[in-house]
PDB file with SEQRES, HELIX, SHEET and CRYST1 records, atoms N, CA, C and O in Angstrom:
SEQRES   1 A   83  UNK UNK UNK UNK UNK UNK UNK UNK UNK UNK UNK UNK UNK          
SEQRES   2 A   83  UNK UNK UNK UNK UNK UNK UNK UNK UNK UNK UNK UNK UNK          
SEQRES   3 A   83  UNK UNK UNK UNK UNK UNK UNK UNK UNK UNK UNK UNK UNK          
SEQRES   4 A   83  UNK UNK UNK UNK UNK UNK UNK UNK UNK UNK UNK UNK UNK          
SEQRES   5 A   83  UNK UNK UNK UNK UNK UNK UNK UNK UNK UNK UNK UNK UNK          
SEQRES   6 A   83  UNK UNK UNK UNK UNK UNK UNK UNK UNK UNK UNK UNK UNK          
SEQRES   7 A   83  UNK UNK UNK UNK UNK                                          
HELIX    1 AA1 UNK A    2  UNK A    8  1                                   7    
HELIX    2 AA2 UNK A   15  UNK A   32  1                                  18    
SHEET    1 AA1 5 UNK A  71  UNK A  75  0                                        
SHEET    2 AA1 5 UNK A  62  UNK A  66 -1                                        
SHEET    3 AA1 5 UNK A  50  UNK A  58 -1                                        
SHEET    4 AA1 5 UNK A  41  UNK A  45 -1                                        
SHEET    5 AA1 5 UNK A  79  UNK A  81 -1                                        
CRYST1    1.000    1.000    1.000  90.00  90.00  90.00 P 1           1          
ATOM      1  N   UNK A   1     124.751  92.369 105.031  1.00  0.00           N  
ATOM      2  CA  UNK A   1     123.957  92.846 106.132  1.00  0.00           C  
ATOM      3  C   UNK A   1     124.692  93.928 106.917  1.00  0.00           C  
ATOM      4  O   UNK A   1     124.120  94.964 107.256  1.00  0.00           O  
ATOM      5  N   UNK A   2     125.985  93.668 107.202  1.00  0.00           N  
ATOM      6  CA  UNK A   2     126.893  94.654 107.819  1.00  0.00           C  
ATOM      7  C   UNK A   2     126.683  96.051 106.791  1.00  0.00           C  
ATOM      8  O   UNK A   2     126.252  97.142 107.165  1.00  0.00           O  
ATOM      9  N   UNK A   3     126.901  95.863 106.085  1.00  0.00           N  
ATOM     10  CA  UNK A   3     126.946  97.360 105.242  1.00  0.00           C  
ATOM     11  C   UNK A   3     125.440  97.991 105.235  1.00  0.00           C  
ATOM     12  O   UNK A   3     125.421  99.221 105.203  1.00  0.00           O  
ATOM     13  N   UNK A   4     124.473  97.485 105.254  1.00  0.00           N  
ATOM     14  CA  UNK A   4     122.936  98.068 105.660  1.00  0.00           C  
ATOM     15  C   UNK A   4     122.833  98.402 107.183  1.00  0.00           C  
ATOM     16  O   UNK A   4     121.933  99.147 107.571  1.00  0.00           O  
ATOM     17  N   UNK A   5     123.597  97.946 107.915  1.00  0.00           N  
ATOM     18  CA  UNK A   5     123.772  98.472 109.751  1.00  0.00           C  
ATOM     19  C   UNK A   5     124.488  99.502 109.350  1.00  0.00           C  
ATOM     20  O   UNK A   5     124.220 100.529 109.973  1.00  0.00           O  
ATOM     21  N   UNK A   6     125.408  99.623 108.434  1.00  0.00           N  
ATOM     22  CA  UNK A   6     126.372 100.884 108.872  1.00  0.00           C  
ATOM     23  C   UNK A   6     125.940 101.881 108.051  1.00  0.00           C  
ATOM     24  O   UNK A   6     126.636 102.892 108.146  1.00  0.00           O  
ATOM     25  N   UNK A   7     124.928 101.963 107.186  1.00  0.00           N  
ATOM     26  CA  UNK A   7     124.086 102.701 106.055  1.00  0.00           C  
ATOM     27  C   UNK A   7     123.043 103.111 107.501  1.00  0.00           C  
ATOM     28  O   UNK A   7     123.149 104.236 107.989  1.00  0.00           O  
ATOM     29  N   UNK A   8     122.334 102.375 107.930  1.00  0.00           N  
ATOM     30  CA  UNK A   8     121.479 103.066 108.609  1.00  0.00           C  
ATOM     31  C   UNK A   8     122.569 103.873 109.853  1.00  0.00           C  
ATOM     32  O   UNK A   8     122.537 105.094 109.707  1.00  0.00           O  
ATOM     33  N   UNK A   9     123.074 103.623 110.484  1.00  0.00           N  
ATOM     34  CA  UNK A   9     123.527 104.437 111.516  1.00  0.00           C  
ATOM     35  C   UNK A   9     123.650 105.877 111.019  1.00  0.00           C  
ATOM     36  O   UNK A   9     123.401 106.807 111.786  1.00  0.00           O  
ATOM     37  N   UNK A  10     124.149 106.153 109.347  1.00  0.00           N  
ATOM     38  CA  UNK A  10     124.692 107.046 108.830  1.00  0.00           C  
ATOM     39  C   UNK A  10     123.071 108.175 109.012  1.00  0.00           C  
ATOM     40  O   UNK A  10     123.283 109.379 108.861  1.00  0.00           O  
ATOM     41  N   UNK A  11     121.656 107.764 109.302  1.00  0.00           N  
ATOM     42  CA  UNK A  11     121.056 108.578 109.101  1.00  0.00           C  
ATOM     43  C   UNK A  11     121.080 109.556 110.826  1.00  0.00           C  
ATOM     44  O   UNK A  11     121.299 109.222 111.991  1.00  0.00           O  
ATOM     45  N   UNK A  12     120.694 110.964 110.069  1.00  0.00           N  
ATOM     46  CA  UNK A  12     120.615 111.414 111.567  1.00  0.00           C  
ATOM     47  C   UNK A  12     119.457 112.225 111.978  1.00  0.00           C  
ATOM     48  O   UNK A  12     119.662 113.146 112.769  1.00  0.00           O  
ATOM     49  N   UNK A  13     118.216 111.992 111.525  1.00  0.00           N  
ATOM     50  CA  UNK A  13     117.331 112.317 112.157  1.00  0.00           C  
ATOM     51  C   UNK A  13     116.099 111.229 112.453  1.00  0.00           C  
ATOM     52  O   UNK A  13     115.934 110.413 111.545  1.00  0.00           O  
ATOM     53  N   UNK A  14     115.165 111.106 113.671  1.00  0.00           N  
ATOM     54  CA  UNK A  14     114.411 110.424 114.022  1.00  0.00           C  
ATOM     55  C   UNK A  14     112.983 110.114 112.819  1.00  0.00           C  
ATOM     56  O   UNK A  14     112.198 109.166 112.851  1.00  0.00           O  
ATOM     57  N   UNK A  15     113.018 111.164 111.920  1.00  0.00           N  
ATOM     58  CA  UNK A  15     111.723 111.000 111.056  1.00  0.00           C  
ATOM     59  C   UNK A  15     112.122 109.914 110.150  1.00  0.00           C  
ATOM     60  O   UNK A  15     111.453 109.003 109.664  1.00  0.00           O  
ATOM     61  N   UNK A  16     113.633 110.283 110.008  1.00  0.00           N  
ATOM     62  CA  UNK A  16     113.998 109.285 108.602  1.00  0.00           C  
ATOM     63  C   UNK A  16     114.221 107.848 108.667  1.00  0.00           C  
ATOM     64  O   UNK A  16     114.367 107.062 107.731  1.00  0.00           O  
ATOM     65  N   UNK A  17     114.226 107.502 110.650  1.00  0.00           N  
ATOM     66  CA  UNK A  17     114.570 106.332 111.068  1.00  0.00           C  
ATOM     67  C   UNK A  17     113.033 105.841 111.394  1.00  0.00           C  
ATOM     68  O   UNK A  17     112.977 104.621 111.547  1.00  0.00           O  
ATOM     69  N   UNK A  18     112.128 106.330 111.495  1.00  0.00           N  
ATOM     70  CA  UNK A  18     110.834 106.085 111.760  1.00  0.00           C  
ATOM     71  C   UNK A  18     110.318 105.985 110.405  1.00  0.00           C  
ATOM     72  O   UNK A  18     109.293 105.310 110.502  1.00  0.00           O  
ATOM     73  N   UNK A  19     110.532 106.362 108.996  1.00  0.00           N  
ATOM     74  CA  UNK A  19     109.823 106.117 107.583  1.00  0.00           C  
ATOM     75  C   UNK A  19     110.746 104.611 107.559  1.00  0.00           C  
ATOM     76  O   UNK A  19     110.055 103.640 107.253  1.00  0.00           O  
ATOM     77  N   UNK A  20     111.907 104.378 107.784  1.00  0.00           N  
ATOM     78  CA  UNK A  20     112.662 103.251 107.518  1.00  0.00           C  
ATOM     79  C   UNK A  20     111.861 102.125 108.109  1.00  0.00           C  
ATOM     80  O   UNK A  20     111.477 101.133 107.490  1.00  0.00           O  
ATOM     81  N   UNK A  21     111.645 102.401 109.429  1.00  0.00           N  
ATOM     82  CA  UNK A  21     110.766 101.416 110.115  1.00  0.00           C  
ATOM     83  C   UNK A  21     109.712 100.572 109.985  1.00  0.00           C  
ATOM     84  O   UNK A  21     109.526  99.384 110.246  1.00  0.00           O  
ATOM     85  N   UNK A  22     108.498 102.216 109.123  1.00  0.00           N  
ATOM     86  CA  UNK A  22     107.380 101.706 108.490  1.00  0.00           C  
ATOM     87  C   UNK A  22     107.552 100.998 107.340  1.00  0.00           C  
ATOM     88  O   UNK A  22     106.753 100.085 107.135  1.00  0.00           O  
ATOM     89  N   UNK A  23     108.701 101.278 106.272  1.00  0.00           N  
ATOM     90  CA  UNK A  23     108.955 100.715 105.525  1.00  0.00           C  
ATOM     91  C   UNK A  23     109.560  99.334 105.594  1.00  0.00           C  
ATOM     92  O   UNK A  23     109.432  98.584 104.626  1.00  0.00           O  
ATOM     93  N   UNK A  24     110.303  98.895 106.827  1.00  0.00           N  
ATOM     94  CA  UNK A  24     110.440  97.774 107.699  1.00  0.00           C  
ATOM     95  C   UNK A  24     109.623  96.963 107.670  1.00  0.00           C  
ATOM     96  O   UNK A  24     109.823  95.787 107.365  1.00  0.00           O  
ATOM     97  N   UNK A  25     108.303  97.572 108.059  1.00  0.00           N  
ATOM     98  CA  UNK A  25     106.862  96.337 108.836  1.00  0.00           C  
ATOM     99  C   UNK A  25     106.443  96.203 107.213  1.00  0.00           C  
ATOM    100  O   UNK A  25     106.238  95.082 106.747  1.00  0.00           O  
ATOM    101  N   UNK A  26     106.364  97.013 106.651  1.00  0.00           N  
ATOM    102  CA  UNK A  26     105.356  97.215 105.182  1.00  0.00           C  
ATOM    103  C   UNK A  26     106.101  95.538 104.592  1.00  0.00           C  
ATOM    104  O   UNK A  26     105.485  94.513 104.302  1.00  0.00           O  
ATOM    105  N   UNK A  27     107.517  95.775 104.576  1.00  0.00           N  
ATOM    106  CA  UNK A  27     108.237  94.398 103.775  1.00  0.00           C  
ATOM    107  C   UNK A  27     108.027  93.242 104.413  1.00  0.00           C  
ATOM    108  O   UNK A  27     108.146  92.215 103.744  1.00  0.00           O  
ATOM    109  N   UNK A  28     107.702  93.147 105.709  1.00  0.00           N  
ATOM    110  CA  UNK A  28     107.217  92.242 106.834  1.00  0.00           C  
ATOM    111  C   UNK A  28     106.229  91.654 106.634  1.00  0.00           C  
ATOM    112  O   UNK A  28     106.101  90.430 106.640  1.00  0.00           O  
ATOM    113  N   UNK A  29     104.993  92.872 106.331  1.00  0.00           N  
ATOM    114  CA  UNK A  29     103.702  92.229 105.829  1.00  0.00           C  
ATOM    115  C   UNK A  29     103.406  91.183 104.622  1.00  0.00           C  
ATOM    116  O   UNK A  29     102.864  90.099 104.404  1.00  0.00           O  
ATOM    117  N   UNK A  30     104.191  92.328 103.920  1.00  0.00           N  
ATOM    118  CA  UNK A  30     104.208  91.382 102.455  1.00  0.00           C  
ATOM    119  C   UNK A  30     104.587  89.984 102.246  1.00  0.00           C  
ATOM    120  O   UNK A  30     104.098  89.217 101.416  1.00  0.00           O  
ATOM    121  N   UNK A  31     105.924  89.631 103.466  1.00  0.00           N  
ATOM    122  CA  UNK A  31     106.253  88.572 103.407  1.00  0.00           C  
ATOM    123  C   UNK A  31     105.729  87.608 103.705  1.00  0.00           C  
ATOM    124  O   UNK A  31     105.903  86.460 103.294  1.00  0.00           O  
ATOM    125  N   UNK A  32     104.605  88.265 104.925  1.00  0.00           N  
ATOM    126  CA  UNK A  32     104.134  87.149 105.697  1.00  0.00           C  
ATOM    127  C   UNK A  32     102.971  87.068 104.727  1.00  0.00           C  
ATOM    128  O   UNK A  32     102.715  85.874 104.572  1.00  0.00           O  
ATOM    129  N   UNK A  33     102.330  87.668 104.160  1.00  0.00           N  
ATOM    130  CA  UNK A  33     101.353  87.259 102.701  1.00  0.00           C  
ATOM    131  C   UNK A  33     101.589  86.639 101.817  1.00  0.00           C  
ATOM    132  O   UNK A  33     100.803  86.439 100.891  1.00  0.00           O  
ATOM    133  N   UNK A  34     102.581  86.251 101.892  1.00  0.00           N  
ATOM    134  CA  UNK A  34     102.928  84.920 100.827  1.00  0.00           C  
ATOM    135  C   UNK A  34     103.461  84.225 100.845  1.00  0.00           C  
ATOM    136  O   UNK A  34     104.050  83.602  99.962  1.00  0.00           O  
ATOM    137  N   UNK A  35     103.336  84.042 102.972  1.00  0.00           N  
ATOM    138  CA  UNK A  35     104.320  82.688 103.884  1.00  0.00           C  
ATOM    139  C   UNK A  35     103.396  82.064 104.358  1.00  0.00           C  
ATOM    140  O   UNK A  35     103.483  80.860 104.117  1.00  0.00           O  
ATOM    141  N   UNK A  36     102.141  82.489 105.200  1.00  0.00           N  
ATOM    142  CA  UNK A  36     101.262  82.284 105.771  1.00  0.00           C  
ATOM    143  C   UNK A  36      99.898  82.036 105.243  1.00  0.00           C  
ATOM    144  O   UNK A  36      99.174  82.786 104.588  1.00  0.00           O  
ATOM    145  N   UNK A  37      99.659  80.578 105.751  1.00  0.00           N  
ATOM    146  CA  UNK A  37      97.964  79.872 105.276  1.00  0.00           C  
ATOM    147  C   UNK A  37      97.722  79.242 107.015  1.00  0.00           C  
ATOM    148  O   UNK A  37      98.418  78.968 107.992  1.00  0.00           O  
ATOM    149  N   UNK A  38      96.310  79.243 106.623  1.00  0.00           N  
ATOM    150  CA  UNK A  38      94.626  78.455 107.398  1.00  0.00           C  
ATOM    151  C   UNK A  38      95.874  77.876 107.805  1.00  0.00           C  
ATOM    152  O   UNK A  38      96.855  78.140 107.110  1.00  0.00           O  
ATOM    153  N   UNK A  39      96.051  76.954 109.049  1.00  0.00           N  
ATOM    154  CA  UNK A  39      96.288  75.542 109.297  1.00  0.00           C  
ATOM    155  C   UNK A  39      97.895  75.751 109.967  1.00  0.00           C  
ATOM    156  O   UNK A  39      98.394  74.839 110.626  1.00  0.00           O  
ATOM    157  N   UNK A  40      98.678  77.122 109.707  1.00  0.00           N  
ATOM    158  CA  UNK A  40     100.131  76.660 109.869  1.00  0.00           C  
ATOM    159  C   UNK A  40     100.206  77.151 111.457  1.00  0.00           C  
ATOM    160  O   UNK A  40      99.395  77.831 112.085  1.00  0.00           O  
ATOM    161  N   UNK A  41     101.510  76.546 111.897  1.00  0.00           N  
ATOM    162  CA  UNK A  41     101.715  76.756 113.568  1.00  0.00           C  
ATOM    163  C   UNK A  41     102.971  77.717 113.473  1.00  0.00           C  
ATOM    164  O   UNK A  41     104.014  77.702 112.819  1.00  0.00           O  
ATOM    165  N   UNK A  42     102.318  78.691 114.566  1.00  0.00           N  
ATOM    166  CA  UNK A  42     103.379  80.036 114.678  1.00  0.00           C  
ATOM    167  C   UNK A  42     103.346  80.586 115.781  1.00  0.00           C  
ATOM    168  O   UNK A  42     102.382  80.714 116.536  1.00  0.00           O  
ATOM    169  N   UNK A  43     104.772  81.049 115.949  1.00  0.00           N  
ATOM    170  CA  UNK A  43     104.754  82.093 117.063  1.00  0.00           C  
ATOM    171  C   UNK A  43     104.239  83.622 117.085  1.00  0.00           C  
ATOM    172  O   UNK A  43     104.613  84.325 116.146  1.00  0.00           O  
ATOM    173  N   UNK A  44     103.538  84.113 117.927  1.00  0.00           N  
ATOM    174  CA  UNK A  44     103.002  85.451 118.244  1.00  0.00           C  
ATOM    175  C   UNK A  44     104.503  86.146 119.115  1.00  0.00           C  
ATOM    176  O   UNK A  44     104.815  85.925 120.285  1.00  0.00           O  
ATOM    177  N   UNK A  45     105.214  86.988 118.147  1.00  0.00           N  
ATOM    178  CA  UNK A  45     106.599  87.164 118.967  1.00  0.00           C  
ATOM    179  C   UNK A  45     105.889  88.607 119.733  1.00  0.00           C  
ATOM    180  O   UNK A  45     104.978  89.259 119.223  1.00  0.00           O  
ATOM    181  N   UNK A  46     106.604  88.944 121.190  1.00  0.00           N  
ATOM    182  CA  UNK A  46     105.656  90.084 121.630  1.00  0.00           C  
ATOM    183  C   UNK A  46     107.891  90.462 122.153  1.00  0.00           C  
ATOM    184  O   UNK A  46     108.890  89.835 121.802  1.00  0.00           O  
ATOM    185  N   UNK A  47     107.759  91.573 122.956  1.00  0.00           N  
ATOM    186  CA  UNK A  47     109.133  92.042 123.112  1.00  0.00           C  
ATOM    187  C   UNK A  47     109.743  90.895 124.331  1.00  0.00           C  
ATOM    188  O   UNK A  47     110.896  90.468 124.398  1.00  0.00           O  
ATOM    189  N   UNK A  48     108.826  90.633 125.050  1.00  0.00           N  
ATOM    190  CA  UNK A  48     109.534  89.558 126.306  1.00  0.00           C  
ATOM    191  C   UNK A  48     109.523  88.206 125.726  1.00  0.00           C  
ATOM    192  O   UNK A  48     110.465  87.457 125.982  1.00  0.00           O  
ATOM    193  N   UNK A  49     108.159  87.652 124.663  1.00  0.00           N  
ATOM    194  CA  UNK A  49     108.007  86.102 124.960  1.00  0.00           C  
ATOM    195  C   UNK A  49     107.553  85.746 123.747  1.00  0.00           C  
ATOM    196  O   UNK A  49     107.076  86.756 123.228  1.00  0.00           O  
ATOM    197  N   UNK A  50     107.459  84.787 123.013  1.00  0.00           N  
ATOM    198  CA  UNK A  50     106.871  84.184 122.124  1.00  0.00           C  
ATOM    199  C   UNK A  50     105.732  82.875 122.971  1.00  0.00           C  
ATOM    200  O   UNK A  50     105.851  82.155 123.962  1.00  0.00           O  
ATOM    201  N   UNK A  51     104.610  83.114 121.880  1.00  0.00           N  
ATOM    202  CA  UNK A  51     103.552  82.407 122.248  1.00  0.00           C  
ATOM    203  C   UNK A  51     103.354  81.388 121.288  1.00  0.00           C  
ATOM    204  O   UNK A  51     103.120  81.847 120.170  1.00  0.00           O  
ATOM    205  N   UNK A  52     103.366  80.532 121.339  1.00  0.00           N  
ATOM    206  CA  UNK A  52     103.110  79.305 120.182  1.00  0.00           C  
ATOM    207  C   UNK A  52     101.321  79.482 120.171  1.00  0.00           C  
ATOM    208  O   UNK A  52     100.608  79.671 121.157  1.00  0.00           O  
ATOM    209  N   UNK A  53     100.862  79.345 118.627  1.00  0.00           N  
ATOM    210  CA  UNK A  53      99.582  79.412 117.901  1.00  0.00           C  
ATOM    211  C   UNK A  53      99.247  78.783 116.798  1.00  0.00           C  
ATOM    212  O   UNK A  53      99.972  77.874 116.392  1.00  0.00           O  
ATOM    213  N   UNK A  54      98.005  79.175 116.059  1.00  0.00           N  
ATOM    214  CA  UNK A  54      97.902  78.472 115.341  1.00  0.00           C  
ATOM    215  C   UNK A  54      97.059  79.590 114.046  1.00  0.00           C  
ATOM    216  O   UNK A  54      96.748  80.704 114.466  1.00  0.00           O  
ATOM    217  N   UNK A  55      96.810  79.349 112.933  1.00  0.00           N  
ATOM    218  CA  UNK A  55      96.337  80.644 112.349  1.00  0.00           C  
ATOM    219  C   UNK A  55      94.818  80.143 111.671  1.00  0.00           C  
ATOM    220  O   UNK A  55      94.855  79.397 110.693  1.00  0.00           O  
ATOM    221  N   UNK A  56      93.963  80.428 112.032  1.00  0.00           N  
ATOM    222  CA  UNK A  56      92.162  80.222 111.163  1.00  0.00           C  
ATOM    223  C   UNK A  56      92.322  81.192 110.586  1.00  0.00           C  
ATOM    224  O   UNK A  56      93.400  80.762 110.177  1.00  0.00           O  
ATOM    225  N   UNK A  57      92.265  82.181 110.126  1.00  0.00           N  
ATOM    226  CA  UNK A  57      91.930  82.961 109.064  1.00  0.00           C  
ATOM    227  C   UNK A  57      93.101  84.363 108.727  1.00  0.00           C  
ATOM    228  O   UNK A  57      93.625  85.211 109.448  1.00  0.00           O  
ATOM    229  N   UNK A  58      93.132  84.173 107.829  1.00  0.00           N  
ATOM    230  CA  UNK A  58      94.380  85.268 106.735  1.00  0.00           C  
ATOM    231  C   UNK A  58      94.156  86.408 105.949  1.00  0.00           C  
ATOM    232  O   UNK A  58      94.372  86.402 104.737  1.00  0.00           O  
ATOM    233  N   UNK A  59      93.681  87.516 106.637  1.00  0.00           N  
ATOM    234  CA  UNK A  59      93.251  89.230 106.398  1.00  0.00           C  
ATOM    235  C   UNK A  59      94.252  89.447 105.756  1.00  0.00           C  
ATOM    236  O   UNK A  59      95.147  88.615 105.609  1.00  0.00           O  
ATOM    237  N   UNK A  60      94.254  90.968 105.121  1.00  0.00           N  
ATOM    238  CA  UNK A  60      95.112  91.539 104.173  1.00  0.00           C  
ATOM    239  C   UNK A  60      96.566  91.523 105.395  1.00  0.00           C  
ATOM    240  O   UNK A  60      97.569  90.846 105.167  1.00  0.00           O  
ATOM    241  N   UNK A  61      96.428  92.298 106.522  1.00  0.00           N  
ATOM    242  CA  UNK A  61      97.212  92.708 107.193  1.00  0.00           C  
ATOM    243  C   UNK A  61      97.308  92.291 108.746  1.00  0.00           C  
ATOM    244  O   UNK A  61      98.038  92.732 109.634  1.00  0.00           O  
ATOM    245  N   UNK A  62      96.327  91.300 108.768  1.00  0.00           N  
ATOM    246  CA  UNK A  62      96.217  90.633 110.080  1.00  0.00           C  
ATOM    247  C   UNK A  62      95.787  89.121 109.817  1.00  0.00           C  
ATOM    248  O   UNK A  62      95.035  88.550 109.027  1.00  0.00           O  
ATOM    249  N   UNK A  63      96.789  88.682 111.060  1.00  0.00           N  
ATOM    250  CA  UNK A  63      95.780  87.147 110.910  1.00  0.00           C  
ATOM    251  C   UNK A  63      95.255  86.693 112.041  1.00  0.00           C  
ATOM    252  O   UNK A  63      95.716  87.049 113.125  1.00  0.00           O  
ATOM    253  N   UNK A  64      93.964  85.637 111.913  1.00  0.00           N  
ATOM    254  CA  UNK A  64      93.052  85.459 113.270  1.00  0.00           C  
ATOM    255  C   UNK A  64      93.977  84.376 113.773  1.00  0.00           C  
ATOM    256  O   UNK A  64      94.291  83.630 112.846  1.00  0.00           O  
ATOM    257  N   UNK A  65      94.514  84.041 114.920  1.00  0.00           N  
ATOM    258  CA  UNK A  65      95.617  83.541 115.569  1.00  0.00           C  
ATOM    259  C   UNK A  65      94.699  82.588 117.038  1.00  0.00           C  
ATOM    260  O   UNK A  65      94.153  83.070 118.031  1.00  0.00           O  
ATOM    261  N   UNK A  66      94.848  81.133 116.616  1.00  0.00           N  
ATOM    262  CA  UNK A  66      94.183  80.878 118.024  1.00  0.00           C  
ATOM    263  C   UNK A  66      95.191  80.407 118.804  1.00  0.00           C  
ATOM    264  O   UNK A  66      96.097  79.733 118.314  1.00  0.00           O  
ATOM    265  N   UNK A  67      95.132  80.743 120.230  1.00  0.00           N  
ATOM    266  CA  UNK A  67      96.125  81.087 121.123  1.00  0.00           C  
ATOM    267  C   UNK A  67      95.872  80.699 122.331  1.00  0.00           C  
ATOM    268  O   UNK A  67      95.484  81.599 123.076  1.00  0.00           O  
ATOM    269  N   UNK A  68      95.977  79.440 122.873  1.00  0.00           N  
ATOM    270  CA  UNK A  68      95.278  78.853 124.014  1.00  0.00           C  
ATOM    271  C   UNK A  68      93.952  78.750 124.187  1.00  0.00           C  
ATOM    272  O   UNK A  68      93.387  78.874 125.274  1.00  0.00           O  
ATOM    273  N   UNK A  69      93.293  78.469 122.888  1.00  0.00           N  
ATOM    274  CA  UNK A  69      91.891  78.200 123.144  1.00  0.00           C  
ATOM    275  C   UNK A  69      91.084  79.752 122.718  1.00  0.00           C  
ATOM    276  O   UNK A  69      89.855  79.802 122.688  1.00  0.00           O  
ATOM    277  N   UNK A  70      91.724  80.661 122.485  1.00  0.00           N  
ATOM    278  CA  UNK A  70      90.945  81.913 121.858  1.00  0.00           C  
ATOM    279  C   UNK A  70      91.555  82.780 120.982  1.00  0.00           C  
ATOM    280  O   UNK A  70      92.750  83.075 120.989  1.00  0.00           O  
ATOM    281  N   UNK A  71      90.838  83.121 120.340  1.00  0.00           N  
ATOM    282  CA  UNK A  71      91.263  84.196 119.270  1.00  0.00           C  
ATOM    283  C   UNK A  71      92.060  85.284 119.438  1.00  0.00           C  
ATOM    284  O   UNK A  71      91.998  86.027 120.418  1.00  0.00           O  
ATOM    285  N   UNK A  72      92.857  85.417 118.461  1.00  0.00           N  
ATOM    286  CA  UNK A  72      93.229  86.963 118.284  1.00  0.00           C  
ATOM    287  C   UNK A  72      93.477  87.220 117.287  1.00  0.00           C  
ATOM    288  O   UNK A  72      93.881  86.322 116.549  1.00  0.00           O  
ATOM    289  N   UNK A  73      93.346  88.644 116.764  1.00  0.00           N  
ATOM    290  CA  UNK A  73      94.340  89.435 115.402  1.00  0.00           C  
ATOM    291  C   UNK A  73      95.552  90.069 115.792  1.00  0.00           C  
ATOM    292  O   UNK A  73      95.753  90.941 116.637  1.00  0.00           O  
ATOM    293  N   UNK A  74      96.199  89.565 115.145  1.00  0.00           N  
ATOM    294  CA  UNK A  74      97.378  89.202 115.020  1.00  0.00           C  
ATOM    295  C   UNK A  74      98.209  90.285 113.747  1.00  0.00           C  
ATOM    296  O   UNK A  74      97.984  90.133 112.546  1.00  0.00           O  
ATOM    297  N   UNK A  75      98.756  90.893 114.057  1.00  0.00           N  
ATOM    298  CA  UNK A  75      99.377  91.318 113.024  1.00  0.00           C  
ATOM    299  C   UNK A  75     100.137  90.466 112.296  1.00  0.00           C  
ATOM    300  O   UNK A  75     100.332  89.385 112.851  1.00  0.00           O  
ATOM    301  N   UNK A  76     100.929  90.697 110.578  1.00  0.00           N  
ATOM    302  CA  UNK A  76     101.414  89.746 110.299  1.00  0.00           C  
ATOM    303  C   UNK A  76     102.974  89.578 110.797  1.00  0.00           C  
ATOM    304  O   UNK A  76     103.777  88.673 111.023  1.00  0.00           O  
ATOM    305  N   UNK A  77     102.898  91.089 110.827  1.00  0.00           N  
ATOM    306  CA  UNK A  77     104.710  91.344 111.457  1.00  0.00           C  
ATOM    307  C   UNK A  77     105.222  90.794 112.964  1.00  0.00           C  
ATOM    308  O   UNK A  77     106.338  90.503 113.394  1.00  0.00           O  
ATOM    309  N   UNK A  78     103.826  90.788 113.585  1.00  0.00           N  
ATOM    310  CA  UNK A  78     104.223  90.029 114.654  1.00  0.00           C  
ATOM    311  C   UNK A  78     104.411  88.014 114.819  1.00  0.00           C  
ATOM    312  O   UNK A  78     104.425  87.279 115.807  1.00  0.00           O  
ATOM    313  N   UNK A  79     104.495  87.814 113.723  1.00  0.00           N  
ATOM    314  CA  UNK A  79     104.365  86.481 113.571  1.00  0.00           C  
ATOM    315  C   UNK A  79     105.572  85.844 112.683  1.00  0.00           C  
ATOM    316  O   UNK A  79     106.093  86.239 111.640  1.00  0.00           O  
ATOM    317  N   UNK A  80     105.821  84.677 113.522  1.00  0.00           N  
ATOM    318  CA  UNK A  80     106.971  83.792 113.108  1.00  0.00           C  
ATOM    319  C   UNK A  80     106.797  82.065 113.056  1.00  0.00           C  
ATOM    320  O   UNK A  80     106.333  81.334 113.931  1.00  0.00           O  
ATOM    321  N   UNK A  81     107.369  81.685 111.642  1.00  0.00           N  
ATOM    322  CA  UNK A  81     106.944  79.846 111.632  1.00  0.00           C  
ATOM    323  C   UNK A  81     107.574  79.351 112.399  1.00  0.00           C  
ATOM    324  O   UNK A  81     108.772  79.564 112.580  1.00  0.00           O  
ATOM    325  N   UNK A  82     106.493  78.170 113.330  1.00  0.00           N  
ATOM    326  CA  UNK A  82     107.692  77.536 114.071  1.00  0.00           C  
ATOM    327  C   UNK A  82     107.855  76.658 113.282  1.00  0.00           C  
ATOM    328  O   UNK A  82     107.210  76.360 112.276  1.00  0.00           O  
ATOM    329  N   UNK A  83     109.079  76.052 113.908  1.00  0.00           N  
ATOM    330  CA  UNK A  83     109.796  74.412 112.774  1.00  0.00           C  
ATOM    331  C   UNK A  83     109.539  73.494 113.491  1.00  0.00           C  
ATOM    332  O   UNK A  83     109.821  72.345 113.149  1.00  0.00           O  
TER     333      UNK A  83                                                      
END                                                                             
């Protein structure tokens, strides 16, 4: 992991750290497409707080997230299993 921190620092322009990024969420998505089903309990991570939820339905790239009694879409990158 250390040697992929010190690989990225090595880049020096903002476009190439912003394709890394998208390419970031893209591996994110994928993961969560073949982590995530109907029924499992997860956090909605946002930058201040995590929200504990629950997931009804599993889109290509979003999932429907119920969240104190109401819905949301949910990206998949924004989402984490709780234990």
């Amino acid at each position: 992991m250390l040697s992929i921190k010190n690989e990225i620092r090595k880049l020096d322009s903002l476009s190439e750290l912003n394709e890394l990024s998208a390419f970031i969420n893209d591996c994110k998505v994928m993961l969560g497409r073949m982590s995530f089903s109907v029924g499992d309990k997860v956090y909605v991570v946002q930058k201040t707080k995590k929200t504990e939820g629950r997931i009804t339905k599993v889109n290509k790239v979003k999932c429907v997230v119920d969240m104190r009694g109401r819905l949301y879409n949910v990206p998949m990158s924004m989402l984490e299993m709780r234990k």
